[in-house]
KEKE-3310 file (N, C-alpha, C; in steps of 0.2 Angstrom, whole numbers, plus 5000, padded with zeros to 4 digits):
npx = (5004:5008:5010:5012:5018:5007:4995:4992:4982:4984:4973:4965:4957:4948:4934:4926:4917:4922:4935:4950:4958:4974:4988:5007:5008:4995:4980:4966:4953:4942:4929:4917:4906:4890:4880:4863:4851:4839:4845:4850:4863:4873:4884:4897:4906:4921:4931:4946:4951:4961:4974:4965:4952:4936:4926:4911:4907:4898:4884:4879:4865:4863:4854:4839:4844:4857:4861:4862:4859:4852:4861:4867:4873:4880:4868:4860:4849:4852:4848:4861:4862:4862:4871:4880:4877:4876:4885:4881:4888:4900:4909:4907:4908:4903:4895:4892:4885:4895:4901:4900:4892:4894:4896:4905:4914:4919:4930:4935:4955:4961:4974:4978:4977:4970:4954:4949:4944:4937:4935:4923:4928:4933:4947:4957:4956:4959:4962:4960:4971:4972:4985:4996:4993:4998:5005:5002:5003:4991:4983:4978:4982:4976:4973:4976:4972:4974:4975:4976:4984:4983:4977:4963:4950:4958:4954:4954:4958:4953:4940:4924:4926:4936:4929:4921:4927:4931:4921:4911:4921:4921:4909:4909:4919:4911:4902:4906:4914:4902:4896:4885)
npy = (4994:5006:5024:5041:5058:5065:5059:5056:5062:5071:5071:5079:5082:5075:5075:5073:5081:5093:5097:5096:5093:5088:5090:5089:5098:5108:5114:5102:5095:5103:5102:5111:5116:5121:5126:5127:5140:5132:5121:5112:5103:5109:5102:5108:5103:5110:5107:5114:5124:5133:5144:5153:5151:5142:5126:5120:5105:5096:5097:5092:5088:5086:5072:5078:5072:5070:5060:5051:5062:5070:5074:5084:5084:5093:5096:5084:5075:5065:5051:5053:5038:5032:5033:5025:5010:4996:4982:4965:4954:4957:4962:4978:4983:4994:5002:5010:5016:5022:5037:5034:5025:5011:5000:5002:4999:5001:4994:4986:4983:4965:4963:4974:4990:4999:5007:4999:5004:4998:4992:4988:4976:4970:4975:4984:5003:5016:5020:5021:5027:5025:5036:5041:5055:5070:5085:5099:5114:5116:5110:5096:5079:5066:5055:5047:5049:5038:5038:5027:5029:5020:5013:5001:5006:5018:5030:5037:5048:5057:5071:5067:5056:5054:5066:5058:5049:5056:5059:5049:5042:5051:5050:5035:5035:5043:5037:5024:5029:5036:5024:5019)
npz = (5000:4995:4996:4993:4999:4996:4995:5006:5019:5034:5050:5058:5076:5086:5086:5072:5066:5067:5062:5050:5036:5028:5019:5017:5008:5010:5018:5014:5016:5025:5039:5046:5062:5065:5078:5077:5085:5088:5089:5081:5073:5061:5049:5037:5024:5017:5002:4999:4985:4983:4988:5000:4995:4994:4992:4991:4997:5003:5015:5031:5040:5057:5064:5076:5090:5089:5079:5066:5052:5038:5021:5011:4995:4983:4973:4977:4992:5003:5014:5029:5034:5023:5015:5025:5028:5039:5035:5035:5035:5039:5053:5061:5047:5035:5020:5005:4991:4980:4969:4955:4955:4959:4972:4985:5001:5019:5029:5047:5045:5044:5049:5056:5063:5054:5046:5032:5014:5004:4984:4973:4968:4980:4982:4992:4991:5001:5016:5032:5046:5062:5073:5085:5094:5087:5088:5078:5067:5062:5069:5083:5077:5075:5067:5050:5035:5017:5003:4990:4975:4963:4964:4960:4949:4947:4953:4966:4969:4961:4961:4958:4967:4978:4986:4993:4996:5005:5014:5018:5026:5037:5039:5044:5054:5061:5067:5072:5083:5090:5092:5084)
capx = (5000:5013:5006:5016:5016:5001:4991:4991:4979:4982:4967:4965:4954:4944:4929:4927:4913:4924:4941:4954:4964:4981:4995:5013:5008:4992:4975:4962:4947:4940:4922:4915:4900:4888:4874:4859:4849:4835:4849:4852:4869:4874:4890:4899:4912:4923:4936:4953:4957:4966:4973:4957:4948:4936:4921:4907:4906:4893:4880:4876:4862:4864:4845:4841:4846:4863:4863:4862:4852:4852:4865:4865:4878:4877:4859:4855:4848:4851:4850:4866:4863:4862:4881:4886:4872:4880:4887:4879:4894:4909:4911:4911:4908:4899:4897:4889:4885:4900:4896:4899:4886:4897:4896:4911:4914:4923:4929:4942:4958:4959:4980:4981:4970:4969:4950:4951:4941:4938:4933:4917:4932:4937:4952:4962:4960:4960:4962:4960:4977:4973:4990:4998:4992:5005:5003:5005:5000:4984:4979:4980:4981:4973:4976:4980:4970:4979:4973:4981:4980:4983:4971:4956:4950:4962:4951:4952:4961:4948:4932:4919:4927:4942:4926:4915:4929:4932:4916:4912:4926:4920:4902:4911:4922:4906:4898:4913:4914:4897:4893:4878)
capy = (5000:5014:5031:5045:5064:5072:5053:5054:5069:5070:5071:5083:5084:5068:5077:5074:5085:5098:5094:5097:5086:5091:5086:5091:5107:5114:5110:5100:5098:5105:5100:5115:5114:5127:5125:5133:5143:5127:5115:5108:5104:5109:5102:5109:5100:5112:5107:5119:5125:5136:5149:5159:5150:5134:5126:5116:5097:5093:5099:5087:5091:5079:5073:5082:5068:5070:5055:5051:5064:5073:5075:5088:5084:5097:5096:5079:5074:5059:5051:5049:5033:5028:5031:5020:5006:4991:4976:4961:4949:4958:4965:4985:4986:4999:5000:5015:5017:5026:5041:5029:5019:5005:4999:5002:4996:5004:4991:4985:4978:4959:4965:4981:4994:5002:5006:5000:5005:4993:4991:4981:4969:4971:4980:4992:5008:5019:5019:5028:5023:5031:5038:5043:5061:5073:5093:5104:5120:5116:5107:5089:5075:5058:5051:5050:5045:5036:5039:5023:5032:5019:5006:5001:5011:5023:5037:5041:5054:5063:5073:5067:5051:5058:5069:5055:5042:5060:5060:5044:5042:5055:5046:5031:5037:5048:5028:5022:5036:5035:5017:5020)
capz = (5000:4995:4995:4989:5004:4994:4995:5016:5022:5042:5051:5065:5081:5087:5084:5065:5063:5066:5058:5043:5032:5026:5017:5017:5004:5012:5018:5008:5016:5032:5040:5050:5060:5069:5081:5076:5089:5089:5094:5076:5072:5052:5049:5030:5021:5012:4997:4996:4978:4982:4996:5003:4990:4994:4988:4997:4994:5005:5021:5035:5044:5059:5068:5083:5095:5090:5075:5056:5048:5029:5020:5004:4991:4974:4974:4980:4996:5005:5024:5031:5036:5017:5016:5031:5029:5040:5031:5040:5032:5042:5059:5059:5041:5033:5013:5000:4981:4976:4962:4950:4955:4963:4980:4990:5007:5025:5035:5048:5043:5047:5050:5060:5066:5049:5043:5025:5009:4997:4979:4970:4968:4985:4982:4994:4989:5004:5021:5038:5051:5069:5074:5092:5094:5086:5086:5073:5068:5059:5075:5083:5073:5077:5061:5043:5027:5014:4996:4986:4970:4957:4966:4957:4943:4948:4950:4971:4968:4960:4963:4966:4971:4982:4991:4995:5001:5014:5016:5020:5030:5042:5044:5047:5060:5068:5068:5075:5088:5094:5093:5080)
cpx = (5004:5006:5013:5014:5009:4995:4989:4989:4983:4975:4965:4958:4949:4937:4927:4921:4917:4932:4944:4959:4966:4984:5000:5011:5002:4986:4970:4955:4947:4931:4921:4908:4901:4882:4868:4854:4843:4837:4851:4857:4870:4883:4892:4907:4916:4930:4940:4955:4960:4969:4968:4952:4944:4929:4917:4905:4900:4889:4876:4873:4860:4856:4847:4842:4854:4865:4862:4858:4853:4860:4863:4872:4877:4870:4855:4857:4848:4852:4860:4868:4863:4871:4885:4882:4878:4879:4886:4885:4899:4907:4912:4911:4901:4901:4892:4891:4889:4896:4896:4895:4887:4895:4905:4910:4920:4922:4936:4946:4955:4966:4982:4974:4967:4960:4951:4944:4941:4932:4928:4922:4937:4945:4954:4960:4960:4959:4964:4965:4976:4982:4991:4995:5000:5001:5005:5003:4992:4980:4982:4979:4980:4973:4976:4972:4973:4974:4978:4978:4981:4980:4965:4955:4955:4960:4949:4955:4958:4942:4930:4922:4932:4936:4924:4920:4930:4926:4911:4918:4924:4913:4905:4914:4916:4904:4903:4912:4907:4893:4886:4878)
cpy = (5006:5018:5037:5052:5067:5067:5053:5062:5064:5073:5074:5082:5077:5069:5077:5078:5093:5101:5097:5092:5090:5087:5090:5099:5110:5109:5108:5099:5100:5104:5106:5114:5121:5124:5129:5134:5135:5121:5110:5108:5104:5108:5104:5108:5104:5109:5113:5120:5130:5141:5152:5157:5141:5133:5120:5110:5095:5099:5094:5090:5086:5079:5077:5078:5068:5063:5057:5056:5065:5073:5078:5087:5087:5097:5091:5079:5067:5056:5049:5042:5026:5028:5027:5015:4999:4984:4969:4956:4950:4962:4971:4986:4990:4999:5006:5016:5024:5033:5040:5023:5011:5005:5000:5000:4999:4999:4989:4981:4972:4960:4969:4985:5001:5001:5006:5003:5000:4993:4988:4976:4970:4972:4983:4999:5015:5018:5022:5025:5030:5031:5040:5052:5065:5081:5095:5112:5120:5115:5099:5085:5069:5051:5052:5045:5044:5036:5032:5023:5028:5011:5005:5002:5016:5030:5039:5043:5058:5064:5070:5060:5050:5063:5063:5049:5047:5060:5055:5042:5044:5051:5041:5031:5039:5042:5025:5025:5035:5029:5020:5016)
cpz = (5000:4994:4995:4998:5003:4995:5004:5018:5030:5044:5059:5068:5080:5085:5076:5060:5064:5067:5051:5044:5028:5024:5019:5012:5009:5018:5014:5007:5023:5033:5047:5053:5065:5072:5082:5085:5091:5093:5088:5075:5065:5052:5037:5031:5015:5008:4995:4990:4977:4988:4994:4998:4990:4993:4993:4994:4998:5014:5024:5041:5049:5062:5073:5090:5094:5083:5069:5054:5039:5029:5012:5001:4985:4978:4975:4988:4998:5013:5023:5031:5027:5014:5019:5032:5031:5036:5036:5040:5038:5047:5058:5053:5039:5024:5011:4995:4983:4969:4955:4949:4958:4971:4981:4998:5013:5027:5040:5046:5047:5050:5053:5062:5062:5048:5036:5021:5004:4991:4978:4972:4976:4987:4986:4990:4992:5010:5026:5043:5058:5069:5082:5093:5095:5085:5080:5072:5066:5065:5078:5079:5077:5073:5056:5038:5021:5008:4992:4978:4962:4959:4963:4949:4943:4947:4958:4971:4965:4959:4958:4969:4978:4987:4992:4996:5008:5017:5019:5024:5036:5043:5048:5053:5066:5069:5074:5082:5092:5094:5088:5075)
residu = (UNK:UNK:UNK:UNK:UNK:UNK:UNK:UNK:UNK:UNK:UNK:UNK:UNK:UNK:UNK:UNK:UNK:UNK:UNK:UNK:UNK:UNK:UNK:UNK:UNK:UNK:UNK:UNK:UNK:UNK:UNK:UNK:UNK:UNK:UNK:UNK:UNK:UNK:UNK:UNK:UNK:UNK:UNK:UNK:UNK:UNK:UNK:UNK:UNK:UNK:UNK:UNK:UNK:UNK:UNK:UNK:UNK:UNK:UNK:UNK:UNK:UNK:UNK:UNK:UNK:UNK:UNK:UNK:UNK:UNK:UNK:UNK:UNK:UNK:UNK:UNK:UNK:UNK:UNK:UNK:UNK:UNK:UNK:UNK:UNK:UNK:UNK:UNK:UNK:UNK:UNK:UNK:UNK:UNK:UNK:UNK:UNK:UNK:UNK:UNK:UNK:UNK:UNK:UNK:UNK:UNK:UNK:UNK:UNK:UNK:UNK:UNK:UNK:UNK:UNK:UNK:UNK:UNK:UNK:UNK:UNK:UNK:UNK:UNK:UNK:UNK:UNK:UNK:UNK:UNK:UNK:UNK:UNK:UNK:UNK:UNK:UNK:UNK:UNK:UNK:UNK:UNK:UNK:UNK:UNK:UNK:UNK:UNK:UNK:UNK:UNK:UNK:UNK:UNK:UNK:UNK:UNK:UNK:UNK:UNK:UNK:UNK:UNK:UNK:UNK:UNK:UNK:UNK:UNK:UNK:UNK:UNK:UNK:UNK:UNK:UNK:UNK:UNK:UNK:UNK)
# end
């Protein structure tokens, strides 16, 4: 599973609804949230293309218990929980139609304490590695995302499939995280 500096975001703050992923050059995406006055939590997933310049991949509108709710991608709408729906096959797996129309799959290694991503063809092709908590300036890191950009199709490197394994990613994790 090589990966190349610009292939391995780092992944700050435990909290993953309100977080940024980096490489070695900048930041690339950031998940910000706000608490509306009601008590609803909106979390927004912005894409860096460039300094002071960034574009909105998605808006998660969580329930108001604090779990799965909406999710706005472009201009579709869909439950959270349609992104992370559990794989009753494997332990902790979670699986979502890809924007290709494919299933894809989050689950944990059988080898380490890596969550993988795997292919239709159950292929590798990205993966979450908790880490030791390191500082830096962005913030704390907690772990890394490995993009293995000549896995597959060879197309996680790019939008929309590069947003939607971060994005999925980060449900899995919040599942993960909250027992959901």
């Amino acid at each position: 599973m090589a990966t190349t500096n610009s292939d391995i975001l780092s992944w700050t703050n435990q909290d993953v609804r309100e977080s940024v992923l980096f490489n070695a050059s900048n930041i690339v995406f950031r998940f910000q949230t706000v608490v509306a006055q009601n008590g609803t939590s909106i979390t927004t997933m912005w894409r860096t293309l460039r300094p002071n310049k960034e574009d909105r991949i998605a808006k998660f509108e969580w329930a108001p218990n604090g779990g799965l709710g909406r999710v706005l991608i472009g201009k579709h709408s869909l439950r959270m929980a349609d992104l992370a729906r559990p794989d009753p096959s494997i332990y902790g797996a979670r699986y979502f139609t890809g924007p290709d129309g494919l299933q894809y799959r989050w689950r944990p290694s059988t080898a380490s304490a890596d969550i993988v991503l795997q292919d239709p063809n159950n292929e590798i092709i990205a993966f979450f590695r908790p880490t030791r908590l390191t500082r830096y300036q962005v913030g704390d890191v907690y772990g890394e995302l490995h993009f293995i950009r000549n896995a597959g199709l060879g197309t996680v490197m790019h939008p929309p499939m590069m947003d939607m394994v971060t994005l999925t990613a980060m449900i899995y994790r919040f599942c993960a995280a909250w027992n959901l």
